[in-house]
N, C-alpha and C positions, 0 to 999 in steps of 0.2 A: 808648517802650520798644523798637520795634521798629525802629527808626532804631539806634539804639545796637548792639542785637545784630547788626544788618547789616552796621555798622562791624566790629563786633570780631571775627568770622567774615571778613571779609578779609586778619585777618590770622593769619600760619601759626604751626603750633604751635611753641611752643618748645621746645628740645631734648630730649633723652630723656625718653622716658616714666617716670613713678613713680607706683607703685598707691597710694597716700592721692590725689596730685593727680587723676588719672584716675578714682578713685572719687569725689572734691567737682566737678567737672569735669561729668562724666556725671550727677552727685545735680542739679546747678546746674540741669539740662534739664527737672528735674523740676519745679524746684522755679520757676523762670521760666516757665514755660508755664502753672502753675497762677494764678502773675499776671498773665499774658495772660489767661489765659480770665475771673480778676477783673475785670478792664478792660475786656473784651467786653461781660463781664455788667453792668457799672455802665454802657458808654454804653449798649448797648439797652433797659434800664429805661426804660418813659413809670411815671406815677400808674397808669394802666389796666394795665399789664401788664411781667410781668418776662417775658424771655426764654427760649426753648427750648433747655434746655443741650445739645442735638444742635447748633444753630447756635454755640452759644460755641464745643463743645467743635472741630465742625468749620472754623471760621473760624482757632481759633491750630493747628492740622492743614493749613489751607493754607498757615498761613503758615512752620511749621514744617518742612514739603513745598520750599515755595520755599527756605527758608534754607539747607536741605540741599542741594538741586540748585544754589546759588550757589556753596556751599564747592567743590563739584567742580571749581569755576571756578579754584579758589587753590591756589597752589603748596604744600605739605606740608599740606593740610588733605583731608579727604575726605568722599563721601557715605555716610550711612549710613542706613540702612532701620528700625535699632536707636535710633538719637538719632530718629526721626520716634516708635515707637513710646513711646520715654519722653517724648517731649512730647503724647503725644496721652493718656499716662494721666496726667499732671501737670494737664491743662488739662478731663481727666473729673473727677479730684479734686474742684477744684475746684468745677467744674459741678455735682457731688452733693452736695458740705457745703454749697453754697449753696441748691438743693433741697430736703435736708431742713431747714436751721436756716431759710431763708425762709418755705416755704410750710404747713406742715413736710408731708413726705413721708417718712415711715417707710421706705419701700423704698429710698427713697437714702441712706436711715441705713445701713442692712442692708449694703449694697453698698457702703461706705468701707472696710472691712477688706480686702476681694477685690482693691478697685483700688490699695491702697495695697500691700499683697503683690506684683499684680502689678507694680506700679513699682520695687519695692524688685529684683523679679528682671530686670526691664528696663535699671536702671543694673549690676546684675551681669555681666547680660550682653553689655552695651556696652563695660564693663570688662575683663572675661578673657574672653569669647568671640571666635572666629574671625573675626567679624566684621572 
């Protein structure tokens, strides 16, 4: 997965902006990174133990961190502070409906509404914000 996305962040955006694409565009980050952090969570699975969704959720955050500081590297592509923040609540997501439907943990029930809110204002504001 992450070979792929590194590829395609090399290459620059296409021409003018349009707010549908810009809004599936920016949803994509959410919605990618919450499959990162799926991937995270299924390789560090042993029988004895699942993983701490502070390391999933930080592991697709570093690498979310690095993807963003690569694009700075590329001509009409940019860094953004707002695409790390929708990936880091796509890859909590994640991290939480796996917490509660796994182990189950109630409190990570509770806390899906919060993080999915916040995401939803995360791609908004990667979208029309000044950013």
């Amino acid at each position: 997965m992450v070979v792929l996305w590194w590829s395609s962040s090399r290459q620059p955006k296409p021409g003018p902006p349009d707010a549908l694409l810009a809004i599936l565009h920016n949803g994509a980050h959410v919605v990618a990174y919450a499959a990162l952090a799926f991937a995270w969570w299924a390789a560090l699975t042993t029988r004895e133990r699942t993983p701490r969704a502070s390391w999933v959720v930080g592991l697709a955050l570093l690498y979310g961190t690095a993807d963003e500081w690569h694009q700075s590297f590329v001509p009409g592509r940019s860094c953004s502070w707002v695409d790390v923040v929708s990936d880091g609540l796509g890859a909590a997501l994640m991290a939480q409906y796996l917490r509660w439907r796994l182990r189950p943990d109630p409190a990570a029930g509770r806390s899906l509404p919060w993080l999915l809110m916040f995401a939803v204002l995360s791609v908004a504001g990667a979208t029309f914000g000044p950013w």
